[in-house]
Backbone bond lengths (Angstrom), bond angles and torsions (degrees), N, CA, C in turn:
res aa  C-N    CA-C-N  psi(-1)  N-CA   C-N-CA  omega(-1)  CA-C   N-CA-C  phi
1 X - - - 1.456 - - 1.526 107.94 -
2 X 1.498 124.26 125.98 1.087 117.59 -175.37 1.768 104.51 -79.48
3 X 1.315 87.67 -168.35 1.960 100.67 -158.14 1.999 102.77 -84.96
4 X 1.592 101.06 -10.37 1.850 107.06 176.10 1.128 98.76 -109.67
5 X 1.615 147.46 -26.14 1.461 140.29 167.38 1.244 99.38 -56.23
6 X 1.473 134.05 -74.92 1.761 140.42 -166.91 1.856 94.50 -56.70
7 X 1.423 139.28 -36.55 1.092 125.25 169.79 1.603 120.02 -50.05
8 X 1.281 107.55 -46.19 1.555 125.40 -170.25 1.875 90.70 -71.09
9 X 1.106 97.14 -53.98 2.096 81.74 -172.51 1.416 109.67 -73.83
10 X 0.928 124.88 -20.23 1.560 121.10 162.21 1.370 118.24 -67.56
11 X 1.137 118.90 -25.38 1.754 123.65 178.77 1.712 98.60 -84.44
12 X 1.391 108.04 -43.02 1.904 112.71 -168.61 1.607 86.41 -73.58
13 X 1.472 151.25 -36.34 0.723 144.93 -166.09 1.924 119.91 -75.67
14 X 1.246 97.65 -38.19 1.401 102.65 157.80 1.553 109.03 -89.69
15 X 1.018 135.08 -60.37 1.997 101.75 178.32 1.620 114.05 -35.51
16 X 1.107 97.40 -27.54 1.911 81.31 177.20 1.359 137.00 -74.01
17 X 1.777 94.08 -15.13 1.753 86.74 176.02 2.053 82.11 -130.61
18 X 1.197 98.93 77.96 1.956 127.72 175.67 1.620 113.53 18.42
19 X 1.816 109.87 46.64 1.182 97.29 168.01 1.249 124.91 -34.20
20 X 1.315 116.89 164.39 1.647 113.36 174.48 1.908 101.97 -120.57
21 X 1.537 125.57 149.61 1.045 132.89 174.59 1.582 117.72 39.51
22 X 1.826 116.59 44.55 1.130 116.23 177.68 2.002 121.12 -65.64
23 X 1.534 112.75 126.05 1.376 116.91 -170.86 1.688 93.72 -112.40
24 X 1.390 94.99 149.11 1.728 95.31 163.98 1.382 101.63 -135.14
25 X 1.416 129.09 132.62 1.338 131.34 157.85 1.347 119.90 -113.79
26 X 1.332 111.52 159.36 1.655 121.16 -159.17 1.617 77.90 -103.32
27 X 1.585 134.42 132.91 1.182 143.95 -168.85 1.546 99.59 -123.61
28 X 1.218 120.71 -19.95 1.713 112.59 -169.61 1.009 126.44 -60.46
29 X 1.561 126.62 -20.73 1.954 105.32 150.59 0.651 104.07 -97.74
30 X 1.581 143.83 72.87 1.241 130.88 173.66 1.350 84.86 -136.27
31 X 1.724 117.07 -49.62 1.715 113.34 -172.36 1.540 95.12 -146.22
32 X 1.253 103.78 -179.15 1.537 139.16 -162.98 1.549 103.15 -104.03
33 X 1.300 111.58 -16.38 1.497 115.77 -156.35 1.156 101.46 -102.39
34 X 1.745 137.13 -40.58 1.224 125.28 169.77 1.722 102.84 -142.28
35 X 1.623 103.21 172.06 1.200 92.85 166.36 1.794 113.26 -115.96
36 X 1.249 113.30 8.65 1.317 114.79 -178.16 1.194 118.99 -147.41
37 X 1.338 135.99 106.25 1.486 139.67 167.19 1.189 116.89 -106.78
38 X 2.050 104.69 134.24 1.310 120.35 -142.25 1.554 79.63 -125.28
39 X 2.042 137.64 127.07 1.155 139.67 163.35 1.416 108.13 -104.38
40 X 1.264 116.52 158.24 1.436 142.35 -170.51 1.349 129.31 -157.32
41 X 1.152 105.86 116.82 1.534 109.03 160.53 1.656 149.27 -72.81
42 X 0.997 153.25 69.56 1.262 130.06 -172.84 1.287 120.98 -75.80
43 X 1.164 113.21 -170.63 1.753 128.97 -164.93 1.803 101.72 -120.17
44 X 1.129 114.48 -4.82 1.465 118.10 162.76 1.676 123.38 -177.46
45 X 1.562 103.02 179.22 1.604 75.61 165.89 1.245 146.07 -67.26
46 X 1.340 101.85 -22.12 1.336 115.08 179.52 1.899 110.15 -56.47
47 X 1.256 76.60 -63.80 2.151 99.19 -177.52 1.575 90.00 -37.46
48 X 1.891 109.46 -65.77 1.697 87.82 -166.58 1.426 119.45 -60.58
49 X 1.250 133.43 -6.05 1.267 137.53 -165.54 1.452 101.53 -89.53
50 X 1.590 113.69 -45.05 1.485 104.35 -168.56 1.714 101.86 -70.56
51 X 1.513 106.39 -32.52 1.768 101.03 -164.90 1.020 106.69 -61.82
52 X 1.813 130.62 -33.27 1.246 126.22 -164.14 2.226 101.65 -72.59
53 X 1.425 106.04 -55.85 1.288 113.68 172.76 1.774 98.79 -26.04
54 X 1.826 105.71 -87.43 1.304 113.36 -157.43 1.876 111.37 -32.47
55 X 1.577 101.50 -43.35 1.890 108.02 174.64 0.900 100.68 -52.81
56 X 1.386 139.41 -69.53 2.033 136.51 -171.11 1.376 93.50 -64.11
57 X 1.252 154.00 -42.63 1.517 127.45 -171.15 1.889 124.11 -79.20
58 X 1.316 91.87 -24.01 1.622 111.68 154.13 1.889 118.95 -56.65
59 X 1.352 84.97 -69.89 1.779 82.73 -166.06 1.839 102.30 -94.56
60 X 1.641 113.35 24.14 1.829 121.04 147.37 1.477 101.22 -75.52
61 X 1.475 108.72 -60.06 1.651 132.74 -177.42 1.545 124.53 -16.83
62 X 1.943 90.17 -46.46 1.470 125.02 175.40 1.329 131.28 -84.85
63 X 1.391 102.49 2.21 1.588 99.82 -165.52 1.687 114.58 95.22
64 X 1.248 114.12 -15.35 1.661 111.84 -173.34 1.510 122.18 -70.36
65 X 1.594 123.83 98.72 1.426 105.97 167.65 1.759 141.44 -49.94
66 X 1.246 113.13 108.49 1.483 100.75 171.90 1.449 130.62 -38.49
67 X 0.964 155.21 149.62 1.254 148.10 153.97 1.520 120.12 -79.45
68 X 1.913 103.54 -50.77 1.378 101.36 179.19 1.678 92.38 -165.65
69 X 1.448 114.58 178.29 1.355 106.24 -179.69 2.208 88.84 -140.94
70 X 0.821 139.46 118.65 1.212 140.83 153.63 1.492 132.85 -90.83
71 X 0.860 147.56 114.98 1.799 144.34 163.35 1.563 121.60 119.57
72 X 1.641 89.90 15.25 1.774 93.36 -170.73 1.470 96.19 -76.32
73 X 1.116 148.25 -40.12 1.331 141.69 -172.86 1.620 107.20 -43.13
74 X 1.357 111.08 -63.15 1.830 117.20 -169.25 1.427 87.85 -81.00
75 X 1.239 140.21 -48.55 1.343 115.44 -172.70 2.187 109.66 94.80
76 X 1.253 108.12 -21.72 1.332 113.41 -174.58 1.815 102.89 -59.53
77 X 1.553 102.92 -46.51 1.502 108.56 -165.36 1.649 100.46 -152.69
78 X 1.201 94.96 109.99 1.746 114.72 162.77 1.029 157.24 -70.73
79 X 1.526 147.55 12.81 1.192 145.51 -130.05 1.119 126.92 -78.52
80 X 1.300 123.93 143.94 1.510 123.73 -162.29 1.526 111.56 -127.79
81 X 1.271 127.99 67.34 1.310 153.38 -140.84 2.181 87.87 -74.20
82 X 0.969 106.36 91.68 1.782 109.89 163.30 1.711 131.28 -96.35
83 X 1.637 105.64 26.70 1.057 114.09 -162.95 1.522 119.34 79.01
84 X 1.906 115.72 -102.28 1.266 118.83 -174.41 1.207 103.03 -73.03
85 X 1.300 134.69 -23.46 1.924 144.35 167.34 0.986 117.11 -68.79
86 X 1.317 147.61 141.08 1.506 128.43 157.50 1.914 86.39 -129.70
87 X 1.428 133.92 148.70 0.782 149.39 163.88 1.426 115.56 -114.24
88 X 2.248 112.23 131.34 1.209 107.74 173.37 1.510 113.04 -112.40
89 X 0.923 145.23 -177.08 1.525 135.95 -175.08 1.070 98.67 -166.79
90 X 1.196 144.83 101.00 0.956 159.47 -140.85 1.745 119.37 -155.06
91 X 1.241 104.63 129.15 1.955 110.94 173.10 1.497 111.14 -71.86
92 X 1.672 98.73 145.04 1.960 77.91 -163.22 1.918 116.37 -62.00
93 X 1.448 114.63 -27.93 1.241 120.72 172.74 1.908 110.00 -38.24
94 X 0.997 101.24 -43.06 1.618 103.10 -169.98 1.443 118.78 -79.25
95 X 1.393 104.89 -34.70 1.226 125.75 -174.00 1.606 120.29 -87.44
96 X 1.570 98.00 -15.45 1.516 93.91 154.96 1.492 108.03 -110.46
97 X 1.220 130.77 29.90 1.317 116.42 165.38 1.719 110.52 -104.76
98 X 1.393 93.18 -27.84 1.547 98.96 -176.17 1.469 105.74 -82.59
99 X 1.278 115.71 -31.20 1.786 112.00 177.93 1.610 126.35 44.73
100 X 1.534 86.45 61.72 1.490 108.37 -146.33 1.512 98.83 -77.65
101 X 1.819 110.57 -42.21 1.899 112.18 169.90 1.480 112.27 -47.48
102 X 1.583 98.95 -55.90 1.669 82.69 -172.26 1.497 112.85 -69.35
103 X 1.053 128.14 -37.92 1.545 100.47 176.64 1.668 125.45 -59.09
104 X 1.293 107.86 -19.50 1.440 112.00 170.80 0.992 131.62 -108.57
105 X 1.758 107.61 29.57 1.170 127.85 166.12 1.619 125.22 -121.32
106 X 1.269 112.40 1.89 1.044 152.28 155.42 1.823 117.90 -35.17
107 X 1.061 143.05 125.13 1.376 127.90 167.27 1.495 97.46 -73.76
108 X 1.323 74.13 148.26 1.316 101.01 157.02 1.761 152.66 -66.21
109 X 1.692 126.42 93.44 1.137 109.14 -152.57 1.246 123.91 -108.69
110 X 1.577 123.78 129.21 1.663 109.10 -151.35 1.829 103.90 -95.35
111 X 1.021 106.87 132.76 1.529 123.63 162.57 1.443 104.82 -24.31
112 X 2.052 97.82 124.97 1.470 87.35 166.36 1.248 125.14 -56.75
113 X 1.736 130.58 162.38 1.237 145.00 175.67 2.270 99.69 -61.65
114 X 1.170 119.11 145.06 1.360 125.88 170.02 1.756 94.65 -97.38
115 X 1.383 105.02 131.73 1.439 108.45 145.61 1.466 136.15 -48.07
């Protein structure tokens, strides 16, 4: 499965249980670490907990290895680390404090050169 197919079922995977304000950004010149970050809203902890689950039980379903799962305990913020994917799930309180698109939507600015 390429790295924009597993994006697309991770996005169809949260509209199905009513993400709220899903964003996807293409991150690959930005970092080394992924090339696609997928944001999300839920309507509680629970909601962010199930959306993040339903994304990992979708792209398990498919063959997709997890990498890691972080934040299911508090439920505030979820991530669902798929390698070239990283998924956030997030309550809107958190998710506008961290303002996680715009910083990773941001160009990119390279370190001055050293003499």
């Amino acid at each position: 499965m390429t790295d924009e197919q597993l994006k697309q079922l991770v996005i169809e995977a949260l509209e199905d249980l009513k993400g709220k304000d899903i964003v996807a950004l293409n991150v690959s010149k930005l970092t080394n670490v992924a090339d696609h970050m997928v944001f999300c809203s839920g309507t509680s902890n629970r909601h962010v907990k199930s959306l993040a689950d339903n994304a990992a039980l979708q792209a398990k379903k498919r063959g997709v290895k997890i990498l890691g799962i972080e934040g299911e305990i508090e439920g505030e913020w979820v991530l669902v680390d798929f390698g070239d994917v990283i998924v956030h799930v997030m309550l809107p309180e958190t998710r506008a404090f961290y303002d996680l698109e715009r910083m990773w939507s941001l160009p990119a600015v390279s370190a001055p050169s050293q003499p």
